[in-house]
Structures are given as C-alpha cells and as structure tokens.
C-alpha positions as CSV (number, residue, x, y, z in Angstrom):
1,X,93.9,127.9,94.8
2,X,92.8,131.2,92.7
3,X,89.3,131.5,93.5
4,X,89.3,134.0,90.1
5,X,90.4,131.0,88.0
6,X,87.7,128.9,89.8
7,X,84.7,130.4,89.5
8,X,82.3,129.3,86.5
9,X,78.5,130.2,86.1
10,X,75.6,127.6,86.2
11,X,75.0,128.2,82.8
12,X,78.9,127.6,81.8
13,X,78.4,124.4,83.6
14,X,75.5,123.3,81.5
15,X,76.9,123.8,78.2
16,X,80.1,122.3,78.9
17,X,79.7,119.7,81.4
18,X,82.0,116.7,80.1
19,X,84.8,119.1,80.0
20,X,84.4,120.7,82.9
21,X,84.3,117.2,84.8
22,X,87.0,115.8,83.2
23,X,89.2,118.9,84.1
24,X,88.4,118.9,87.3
25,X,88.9,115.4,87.5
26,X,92.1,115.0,85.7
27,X,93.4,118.1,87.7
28,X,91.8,117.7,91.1
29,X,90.6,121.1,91.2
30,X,87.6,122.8,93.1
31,X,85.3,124.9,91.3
32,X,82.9,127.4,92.8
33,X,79.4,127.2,90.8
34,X,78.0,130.2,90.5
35,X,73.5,130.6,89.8
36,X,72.4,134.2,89.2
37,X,75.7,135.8,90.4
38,X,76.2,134.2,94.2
39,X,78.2,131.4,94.7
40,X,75.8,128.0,94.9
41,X,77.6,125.4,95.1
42,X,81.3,123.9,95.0
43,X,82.1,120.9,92.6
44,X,85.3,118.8,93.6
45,X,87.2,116.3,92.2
46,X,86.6,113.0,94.7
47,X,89.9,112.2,95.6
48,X,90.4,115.7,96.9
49,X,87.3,115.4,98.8
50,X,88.4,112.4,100.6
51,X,91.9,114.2,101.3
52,X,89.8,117.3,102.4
53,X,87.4,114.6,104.7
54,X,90.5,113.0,105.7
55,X,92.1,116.5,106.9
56,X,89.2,116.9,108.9
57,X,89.2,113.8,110.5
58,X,92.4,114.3,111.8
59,X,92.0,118.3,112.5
60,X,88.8,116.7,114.7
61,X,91.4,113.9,116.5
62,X,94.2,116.7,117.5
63,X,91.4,119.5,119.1
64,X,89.5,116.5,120.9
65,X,93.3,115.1,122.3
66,X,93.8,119.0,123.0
67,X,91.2,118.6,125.1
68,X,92.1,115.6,127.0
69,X,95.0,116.8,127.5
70,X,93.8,120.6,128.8
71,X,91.4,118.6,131.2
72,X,94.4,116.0,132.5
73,X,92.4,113.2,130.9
74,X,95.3,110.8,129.5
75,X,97.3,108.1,130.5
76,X,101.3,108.3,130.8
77,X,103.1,107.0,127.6
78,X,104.1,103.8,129.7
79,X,101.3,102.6,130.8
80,X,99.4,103.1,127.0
81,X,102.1,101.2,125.7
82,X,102.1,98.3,128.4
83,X,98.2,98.4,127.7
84,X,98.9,97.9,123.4
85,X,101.1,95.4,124.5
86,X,98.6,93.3,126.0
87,X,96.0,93.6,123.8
88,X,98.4,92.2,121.6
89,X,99.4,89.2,123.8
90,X,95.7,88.0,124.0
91,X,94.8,88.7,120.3
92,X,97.8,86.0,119.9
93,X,96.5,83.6,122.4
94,X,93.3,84.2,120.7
95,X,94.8,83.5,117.4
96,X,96.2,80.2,118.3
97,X,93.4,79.0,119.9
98,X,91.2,79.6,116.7
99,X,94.0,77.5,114.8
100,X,94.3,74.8,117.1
C-alpha cells in the first residue's frame, strides 16, 4: 500500500463521501483520514478488516505456541493425536445415543 495515494483530508471526506466509500469498498483499500494536517483516523473496507483481525488472530496463536513451546509446555504429537481420537470416539457414542 502507498500511504501517498491513501491519504485524504477530513474535509475531502465530507464532500465526497459516497465515492470515497464505494472505492474503498469496491477496491478494499485503506485510507488514512487526515483532520487539520495529522493523521486521525483510518477508514477500511470490512472484508479487509476481518482479514487484518484474522491475521492477528493467528499472529496471537503462533507467539502464545512459541511460548509453550520455549517453556516445554506441550504434548508429544502422539499422544495429541491419540487424545483427538478419543474425543472423537465418545462424540460418536454420544451421537448414537441421542439417535437411538
């Protein structure tokens, strides 16, 4: 992203709105708003925001596994899998006592 292609004033905003919001809509941009020459706020179309929140997420998930991992808190691959494995198993006996 160009931050000098993204930049518009408060007052740019104001007068043209419904184009502005359908552009960065249409083209899932992110625009820096700018109100008496400092940088305010930041509009974004939503479905990049939810990719940006979903990025995050995930960014979170991988420095809090770092973690567990640094501290040796984690369980061999086997035994992770043999636990899956039987959740699985009494989700289906569950399952088939709920149809019965």
């Amino acid at each position: 992203m160009k931050f000098s292609e993204s930049i518009k004033t408060i007052s740019y905003l104001k007068t043209h709105a419904s184009e502005v919001i359908r552009d960065v809509a249409k083209n899932q941009k992110t625009l820096i708003i700018t109100h008496n020459g400092e940088a305010k706020v930041v509009l974004q179309d939503v479905k990049l925001y939810e990719k940006t929140q979903e990025s995050i997420a995930l960014l979170k998930i991988l420095a809090l596994s770092g973690k567990e991992i640094k501290n040796r808190k984690y369980k061999p691959l086997n035994t992770s899998l043999k636990n899956v494995r039987g959740k699985i198993n009494e989700f289906k006996v569950e399952q088939k006592k709920v149809q019965s």
